[in-house]
N, C-alpha and C positions, 0 to 999 in steps of 0.2 A: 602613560599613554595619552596623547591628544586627546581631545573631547569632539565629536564631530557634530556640527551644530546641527542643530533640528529645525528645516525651516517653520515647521510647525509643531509646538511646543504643546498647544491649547489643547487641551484633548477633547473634542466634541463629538467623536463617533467612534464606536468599535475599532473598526479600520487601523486609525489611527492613533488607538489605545494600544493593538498590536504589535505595530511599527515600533513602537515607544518602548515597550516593553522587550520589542529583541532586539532593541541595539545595548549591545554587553559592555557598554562605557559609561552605562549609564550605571551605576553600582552605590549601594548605601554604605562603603565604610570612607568616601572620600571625603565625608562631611563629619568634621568634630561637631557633632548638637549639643552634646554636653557644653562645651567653652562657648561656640557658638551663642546659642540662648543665654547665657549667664552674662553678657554684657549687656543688654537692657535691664536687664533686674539689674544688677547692680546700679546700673546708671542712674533709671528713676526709681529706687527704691530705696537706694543706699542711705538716703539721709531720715528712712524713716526706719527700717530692716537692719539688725547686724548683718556684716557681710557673711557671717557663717552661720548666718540662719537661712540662707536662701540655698538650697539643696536639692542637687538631682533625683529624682527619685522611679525608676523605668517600670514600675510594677503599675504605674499611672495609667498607663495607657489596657491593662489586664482588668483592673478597678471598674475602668470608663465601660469595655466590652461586656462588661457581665451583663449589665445593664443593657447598653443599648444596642448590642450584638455588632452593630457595624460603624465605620468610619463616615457613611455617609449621610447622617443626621449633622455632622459640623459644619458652622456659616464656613463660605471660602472668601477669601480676600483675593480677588483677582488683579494677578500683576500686570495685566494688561494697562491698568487703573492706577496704576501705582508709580508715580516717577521717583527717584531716589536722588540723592546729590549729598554731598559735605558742605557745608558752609563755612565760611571764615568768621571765629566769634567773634573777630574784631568790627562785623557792619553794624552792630550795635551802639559802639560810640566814636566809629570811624566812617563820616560821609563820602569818600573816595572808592573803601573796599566795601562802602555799602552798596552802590552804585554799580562795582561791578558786580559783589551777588545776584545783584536786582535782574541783570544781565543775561549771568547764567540761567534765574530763572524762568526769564521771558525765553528764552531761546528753546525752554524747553515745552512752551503753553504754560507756562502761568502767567498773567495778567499781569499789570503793574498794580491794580487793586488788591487782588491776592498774595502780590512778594510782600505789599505794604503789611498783611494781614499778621502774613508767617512771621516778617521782622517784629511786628508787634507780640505775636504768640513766644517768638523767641528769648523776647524780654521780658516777658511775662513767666515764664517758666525758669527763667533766672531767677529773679527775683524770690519765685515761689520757692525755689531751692535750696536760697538763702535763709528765707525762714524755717526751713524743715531744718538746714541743717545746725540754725541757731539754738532750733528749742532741742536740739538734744546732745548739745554741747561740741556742736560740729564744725571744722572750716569748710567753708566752701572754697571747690575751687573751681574757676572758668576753665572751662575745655577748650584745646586749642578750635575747635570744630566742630558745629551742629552737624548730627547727621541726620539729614531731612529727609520725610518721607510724605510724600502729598497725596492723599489715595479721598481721588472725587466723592464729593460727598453722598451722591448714590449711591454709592460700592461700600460704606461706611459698614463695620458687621456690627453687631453684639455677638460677644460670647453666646456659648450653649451652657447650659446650667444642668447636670446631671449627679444624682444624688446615687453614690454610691451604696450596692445593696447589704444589709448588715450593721456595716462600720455608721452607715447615715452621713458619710464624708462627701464632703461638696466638691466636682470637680469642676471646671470651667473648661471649654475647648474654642478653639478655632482653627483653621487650616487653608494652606493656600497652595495651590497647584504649582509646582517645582518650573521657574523659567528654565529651562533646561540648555536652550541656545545663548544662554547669557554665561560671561565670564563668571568662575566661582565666587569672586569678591562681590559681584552682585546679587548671585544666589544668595548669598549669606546675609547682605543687607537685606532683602527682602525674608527673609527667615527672620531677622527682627522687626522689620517690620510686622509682621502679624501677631509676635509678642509683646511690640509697643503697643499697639492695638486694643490686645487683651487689659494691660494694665491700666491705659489710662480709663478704659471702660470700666474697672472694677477698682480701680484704688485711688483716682481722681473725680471730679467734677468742674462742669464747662461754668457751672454759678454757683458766684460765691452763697453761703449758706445753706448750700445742701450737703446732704450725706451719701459719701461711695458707697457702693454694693458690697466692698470688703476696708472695714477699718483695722489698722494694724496699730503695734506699737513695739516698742523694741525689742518684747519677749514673743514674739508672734517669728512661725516658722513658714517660709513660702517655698512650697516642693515644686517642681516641676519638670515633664517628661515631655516625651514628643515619640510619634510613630510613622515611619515612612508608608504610608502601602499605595500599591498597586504601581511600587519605584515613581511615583511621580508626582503624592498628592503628600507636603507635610502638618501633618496633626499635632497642634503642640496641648497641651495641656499645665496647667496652675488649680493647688491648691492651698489654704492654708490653715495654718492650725494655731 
């Protein structure tokens, strides 16, 4: 069935919480989250994480509620905020196709100070790739394609930090309200987007010598879950062990 788009997706009143809620196209089994979510872990993690450490795990989201009873303590990362794009990994050492990234991403509000930024961050995050996947006897390999996600730096979240009752298990949340008028492939980008989010908040740092809020190392297991409610707000959740 078609998707019928929502002129308005945002949900800022009852009303239109309503709305949202009966139209019957809108349904949680058309979204794999399982595969979905597992392509940024893999991506930025892979060179520190075995691939088959990083594991779905749905009881996450039952863990988090006991605790804090509801969904709506998690930061939201609003897509309003959030532009998304692919880039060609060749503007890194090709000034032609850099030129035209630069392009695409003026045409969408970003500044030419800002594409200068993101080229820089882009090459920077190679690099840093390169050595994670040296020290653990790894090749790196360039992807044919950055997939970029620019979310203003006001709108920037931190995870939520909620200690599971009992077990003492750390969970981390974040969540972003479902663009719902957007084609699925961009639902989806923005569904990692908020799990890029989470990771480089917890398993990276913006300066050199300091310490992330989670260190791993290759016997280190990274679970993660997610929970759709109210059909239109997604909760993902990361924990590790």
């Amino acid at each position: 069935m078609e998707r019928k788009p929502n002129p308005n997706p945002y949900v800022t009143d009852q009303q239109t919480m309503a709305e949202v809620l009966s139209d019957s196209t809108i349904v949680k089994d058309e979204y794999n989250l399982v595969e979905i979510l597992k392509v940024p872990i893999h991506k930025k993690l892979g060179a520190l994480i075995s691939l088959n450490h990083m594991i779905y795990e749905a009881t996450l989201n039952d863990q988090f509620l006991v605790v804090e009873k509801t969904h709506n303590c998690i930061p939201l990362v609003d897509a309003r905020e959030t532009i998304m794009l692919q880039l060609d990994s060749n503007l890194l050492s090709n000034a032609n196709i850099r030129k035209k990234e630069f392009k695409k991403l003026t045409d969408v509000g970003v500044t030419e100070a800002e594409a200068t930024t993101i080229w820089k961050e882009c090459e920077r995050q190679c690099e840093q790739n390169k050595e994670l996947a040296r020290a653990n006897n790894q090749q790196y390999k360039m992807p044919k394609t950055f997939v970029f996600q620019w979310v203003k730096q006001h709108n920037l979240q931190k995870p939520r930090k909620t200690i599971a009752d009992k077990t003492g298990r750390v969970i981390y949340s974040l969540s972003g309200q479902i663009p719902v008028n957007k084609e699925l492939k961009e639902q989806y980008s923005f569904f990692q987007v908020i799990l890029d989010m989470m990771i480089d908040a917890l398993f990276f740092t913006e300066q050199e010598g300091e310490k992330p809020i989670i260190t791993v190392d290759k016997n280190s297991i990274v679970y993660y879950g997610y929970f759709i409610s109210n059909n239109i707000k997604l909760n993902v959740f990361l924990s590790v062990h």
